[in-house]
C-alpha positions in Angstrom: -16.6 -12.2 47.7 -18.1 -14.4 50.0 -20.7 -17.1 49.0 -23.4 -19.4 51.4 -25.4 -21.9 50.6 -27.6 -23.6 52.9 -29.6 -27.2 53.1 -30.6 -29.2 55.4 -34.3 -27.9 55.4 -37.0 -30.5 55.8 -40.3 -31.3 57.4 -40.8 -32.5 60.7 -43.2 -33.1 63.8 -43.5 -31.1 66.5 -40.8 -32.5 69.1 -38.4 -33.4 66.9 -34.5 -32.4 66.0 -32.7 -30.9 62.7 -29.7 -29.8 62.1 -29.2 -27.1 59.3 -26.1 -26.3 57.5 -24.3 -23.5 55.5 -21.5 -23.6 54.0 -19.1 -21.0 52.8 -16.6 -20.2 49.9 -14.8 -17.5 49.0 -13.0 -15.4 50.6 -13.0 -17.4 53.9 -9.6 -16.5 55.3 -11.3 -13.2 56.8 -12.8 -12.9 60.0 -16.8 -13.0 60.0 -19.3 -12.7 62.3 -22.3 -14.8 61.2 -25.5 -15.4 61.8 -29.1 -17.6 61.2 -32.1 -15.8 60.4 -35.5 -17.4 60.0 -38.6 -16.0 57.9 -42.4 -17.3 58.3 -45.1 -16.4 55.8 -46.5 -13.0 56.4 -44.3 -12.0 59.0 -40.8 -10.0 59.8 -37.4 -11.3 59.1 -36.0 -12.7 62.5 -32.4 -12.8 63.4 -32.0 -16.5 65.2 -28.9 -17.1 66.5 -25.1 -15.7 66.1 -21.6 -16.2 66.5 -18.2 -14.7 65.7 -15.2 -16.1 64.9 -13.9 -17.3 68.3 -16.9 -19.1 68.8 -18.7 -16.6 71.0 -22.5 -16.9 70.6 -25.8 -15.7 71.1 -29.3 -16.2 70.8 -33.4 -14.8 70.4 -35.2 -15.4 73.1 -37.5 -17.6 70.9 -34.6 -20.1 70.5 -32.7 -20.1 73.2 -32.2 -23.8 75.1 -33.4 -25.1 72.4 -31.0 -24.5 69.3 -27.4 -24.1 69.2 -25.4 -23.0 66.7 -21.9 -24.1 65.6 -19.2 -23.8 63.3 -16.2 -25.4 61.4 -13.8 -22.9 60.7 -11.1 -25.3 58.6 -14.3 -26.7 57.0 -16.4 -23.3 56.2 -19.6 -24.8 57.4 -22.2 -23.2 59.8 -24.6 -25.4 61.7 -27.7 -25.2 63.1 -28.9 -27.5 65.8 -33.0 -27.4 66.3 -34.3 -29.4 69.4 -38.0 -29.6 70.5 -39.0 -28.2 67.0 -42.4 -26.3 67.5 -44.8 -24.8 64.6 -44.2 -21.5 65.4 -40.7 -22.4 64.2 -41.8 -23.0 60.6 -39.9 -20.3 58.4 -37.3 -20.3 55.9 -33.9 -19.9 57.5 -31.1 -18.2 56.1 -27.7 -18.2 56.8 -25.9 -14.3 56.9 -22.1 -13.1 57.6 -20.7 -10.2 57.7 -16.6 -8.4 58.1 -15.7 -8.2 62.0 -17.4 -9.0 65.3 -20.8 -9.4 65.8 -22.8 -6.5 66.9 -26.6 -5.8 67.7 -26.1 -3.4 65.0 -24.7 -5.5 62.3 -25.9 -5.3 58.8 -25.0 -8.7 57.2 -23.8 -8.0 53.6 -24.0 -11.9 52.6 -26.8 -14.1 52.5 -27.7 -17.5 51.2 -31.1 -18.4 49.2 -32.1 -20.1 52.3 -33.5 -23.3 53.1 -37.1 -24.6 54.3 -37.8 -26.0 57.6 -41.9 -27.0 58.5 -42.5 -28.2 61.8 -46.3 -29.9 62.1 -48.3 -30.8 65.0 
């Protein structure tokens, strides 16, 4: 069992910089690949950002140079770093893992509840 639990959500202007977190418990000794996902009103379920456990990332198109994510592997904690914050990045973001490397292909079997982030002009 793996759990997440993110915060860090919070509003700010358009420009600014957050950092979101997640951490993890459970069975944290196995190898994940995991990932942030975001969610605005009305719309699709957008994966954000992703990395496996050597620290290999990647990114949307809609975040990268902007937003970097990050981990603590003795600590369990995921980051989020969010730079030059823009509306259209208001969403609740979620943090996801799942067994093995990351793939485009991935279904992530763990999720947290999510945390808000509102970014106004």
């Amino acid at each position: 069992q793996l759990r997440l639990a993110e915060s860090g959500g919070e509003s700010v202007q358009a420009g600014g910089s957050l950092r979101i977190s997640c951490a993890a418990s459970g069975s944290t000794h196995v190898s994940y690949c995991m990932a942030w996902f975001r969610q605005a009103p009305q719309k699709q379920r957008e994966i954000v950002a992703t990395i496996d456990y050597d620290g290999q990332t990647a990114y949307s198109s809609a975040v990268k140079g902007r937003f970097t994510i990050s981990k603590d592997n003795p600590k369990n904690i995921l980051y989020l770093e969010m730079s030059s914050l823009k509306p259209e990045d208001t969403a609740t973001y979620y943090c996801a893992a799942d067994f093995g490397t990351c793939r485009l292909d991935t279904q992530y079997n763990y999720w947290g509840q999510g945390t808000r982030v509102t970014v106004s002009s």
